[in-house]
C-alpha positions in Angstrom: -97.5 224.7 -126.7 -94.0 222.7 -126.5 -92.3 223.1 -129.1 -90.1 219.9 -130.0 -88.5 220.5 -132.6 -87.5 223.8 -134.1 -85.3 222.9 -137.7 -86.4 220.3 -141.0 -85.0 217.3 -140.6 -82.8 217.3 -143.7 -81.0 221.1 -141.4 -81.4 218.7 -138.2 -79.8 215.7 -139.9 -76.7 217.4 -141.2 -76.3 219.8 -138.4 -75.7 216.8 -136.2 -73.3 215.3 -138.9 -71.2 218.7 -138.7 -70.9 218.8 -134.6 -70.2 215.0 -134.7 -67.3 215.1 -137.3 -65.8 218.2 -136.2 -66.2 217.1 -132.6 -63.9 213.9 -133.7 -61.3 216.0 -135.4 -60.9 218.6 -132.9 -62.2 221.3 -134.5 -64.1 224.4 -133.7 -66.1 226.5 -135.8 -66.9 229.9 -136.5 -69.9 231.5 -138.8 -70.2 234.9 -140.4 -73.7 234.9 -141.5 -75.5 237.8 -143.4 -78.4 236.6 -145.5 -79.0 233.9 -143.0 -78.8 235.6 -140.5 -77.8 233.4 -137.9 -79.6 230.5 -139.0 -76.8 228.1 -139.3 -75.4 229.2 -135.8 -78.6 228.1 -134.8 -79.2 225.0 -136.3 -75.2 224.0 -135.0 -76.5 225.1 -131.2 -79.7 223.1 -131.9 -77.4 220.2 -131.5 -77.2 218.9 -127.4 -72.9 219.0 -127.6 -72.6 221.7 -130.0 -70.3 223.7 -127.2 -67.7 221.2 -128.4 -67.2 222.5 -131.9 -68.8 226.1 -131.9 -66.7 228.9 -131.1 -68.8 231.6 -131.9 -71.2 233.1 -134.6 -70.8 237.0 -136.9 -74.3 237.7 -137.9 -73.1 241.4 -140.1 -76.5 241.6 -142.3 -75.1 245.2 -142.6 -72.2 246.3 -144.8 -71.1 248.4 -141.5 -71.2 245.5 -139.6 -69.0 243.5 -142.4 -66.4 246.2 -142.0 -66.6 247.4 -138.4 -66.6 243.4 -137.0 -65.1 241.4 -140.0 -62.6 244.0 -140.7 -64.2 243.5 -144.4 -62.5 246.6 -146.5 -64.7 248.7 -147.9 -62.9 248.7 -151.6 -63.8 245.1 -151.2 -67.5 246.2 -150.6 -67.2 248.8 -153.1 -65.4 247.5 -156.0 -67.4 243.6 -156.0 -69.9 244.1 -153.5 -71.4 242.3 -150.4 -72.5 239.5 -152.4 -69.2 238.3 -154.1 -66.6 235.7 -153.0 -64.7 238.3 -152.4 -66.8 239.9 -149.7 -67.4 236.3 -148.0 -63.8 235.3 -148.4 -62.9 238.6 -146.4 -65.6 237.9 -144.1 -64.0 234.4 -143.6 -60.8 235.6 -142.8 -62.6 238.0 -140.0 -64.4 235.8 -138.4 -61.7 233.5 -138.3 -59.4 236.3 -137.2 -61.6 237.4 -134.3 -62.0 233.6 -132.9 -60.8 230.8 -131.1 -62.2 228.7 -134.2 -59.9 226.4 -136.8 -62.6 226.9 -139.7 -64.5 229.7 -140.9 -67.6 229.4 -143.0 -69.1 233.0 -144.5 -72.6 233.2 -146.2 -73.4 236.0 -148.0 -76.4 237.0 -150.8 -79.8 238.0 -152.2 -82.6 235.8 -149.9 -85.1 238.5 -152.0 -88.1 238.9 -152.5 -86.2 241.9 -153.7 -83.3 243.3 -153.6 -81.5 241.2 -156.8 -79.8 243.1 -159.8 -79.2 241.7 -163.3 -76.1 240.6 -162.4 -76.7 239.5 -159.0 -80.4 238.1 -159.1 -81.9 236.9 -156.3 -81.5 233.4 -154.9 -77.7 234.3 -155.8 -75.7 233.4 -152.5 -71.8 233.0 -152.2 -69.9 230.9 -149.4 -66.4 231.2 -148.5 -64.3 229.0 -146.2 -60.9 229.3 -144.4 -59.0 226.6 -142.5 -56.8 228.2 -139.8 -53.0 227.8 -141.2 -54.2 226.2 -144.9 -52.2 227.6 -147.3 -53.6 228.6 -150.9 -55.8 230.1 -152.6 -59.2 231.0 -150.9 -62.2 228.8 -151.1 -65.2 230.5 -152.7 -68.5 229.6 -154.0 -71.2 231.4 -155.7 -74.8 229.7 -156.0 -77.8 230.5 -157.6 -81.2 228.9 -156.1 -83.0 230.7 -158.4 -86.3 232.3 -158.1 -88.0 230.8 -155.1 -89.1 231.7 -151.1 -87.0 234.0 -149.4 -87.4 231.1 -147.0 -86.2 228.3 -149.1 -82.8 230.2 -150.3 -82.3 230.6 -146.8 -82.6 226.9 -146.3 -80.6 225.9 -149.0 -77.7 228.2 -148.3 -77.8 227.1 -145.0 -77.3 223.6 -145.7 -74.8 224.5 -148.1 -72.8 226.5 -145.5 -73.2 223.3 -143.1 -72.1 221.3 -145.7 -68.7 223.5 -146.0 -68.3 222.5 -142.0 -68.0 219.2 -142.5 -64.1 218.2 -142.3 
């Protein structure tokens, strides 16, 4: 079997937007993915050019790998957790930290079935971005995509992440 095609359309679609518009500006990208777990590195590289615009891609699903390759601190992880903006906001700053890129994008949260708390339910996914010499306060995001497939939160947050990409 071939296979021709390997993200939806509406991933596809946007995923071509982000290498297209950053490839314009002059801007590369980096990822730190946890609950995604790569997925939008791999929709970006999906896209014939992406090596224009994609530095390189953090998959740290572990808190150990937040710290030990995102220099995340661990009063960060301790004090709000792995799913909080500040978690992906530290991640952000990592990944931009240990790349060649001029945007970071960090995804971080609860894809479930289990796993969610009160507090942080799952479907409950924060984003973080950082622009390489923006000044300011960080830019966080937390989302809530509510009670459905582990694969559709995944989705979402991945389009949301792409969407964060886009200059």
């Amino acid at each position: 079997m071939t296979l021709t095609k390997l993200l939806p359309d509406d991933v596809e679609r946007l995923a071509e937007r982000v290498v297209a518009e950053n490839k314009v500006k002059g801007r590369k990208v980096v990822l730190a993915e946890s609950c995604t777990g790569g997925l939008v590195s791999a929709a970006l590289t999906e896209i014939a050019g992406s090596s224009a615009v994609v530095d390189r891609g953090f998959v740290t699903y572990s808190n150990e790998a937040k710290m030990e390759v995102l220099d995340v601190p661990l009063d960060i992880i301790e004090t709000f957790g792995a799913v909080s903006i500040a978690c992906a906001w530290a991640m952000a700053k990592g990944a931009l930290a240990n790349s060649n890129a001029d945007v970071a994008v960090a995804i971080s949260g609860v894809a479930g079935p289990s796993g969610g708390t009160a507090l942080k339910p799952v479907g409950t996914v924060v984003f973080a971005r950082v622009v390489r010499g923006a000044e300011g306060e960080p830019e966080g995001e937390l989302k809530q995509f509510g009670q459905t497939s582990r694969a559709d939160i995944r989705r979402q947050a991945t389009i949301c992440a792409l969407e964060l990409l886009l200059p």
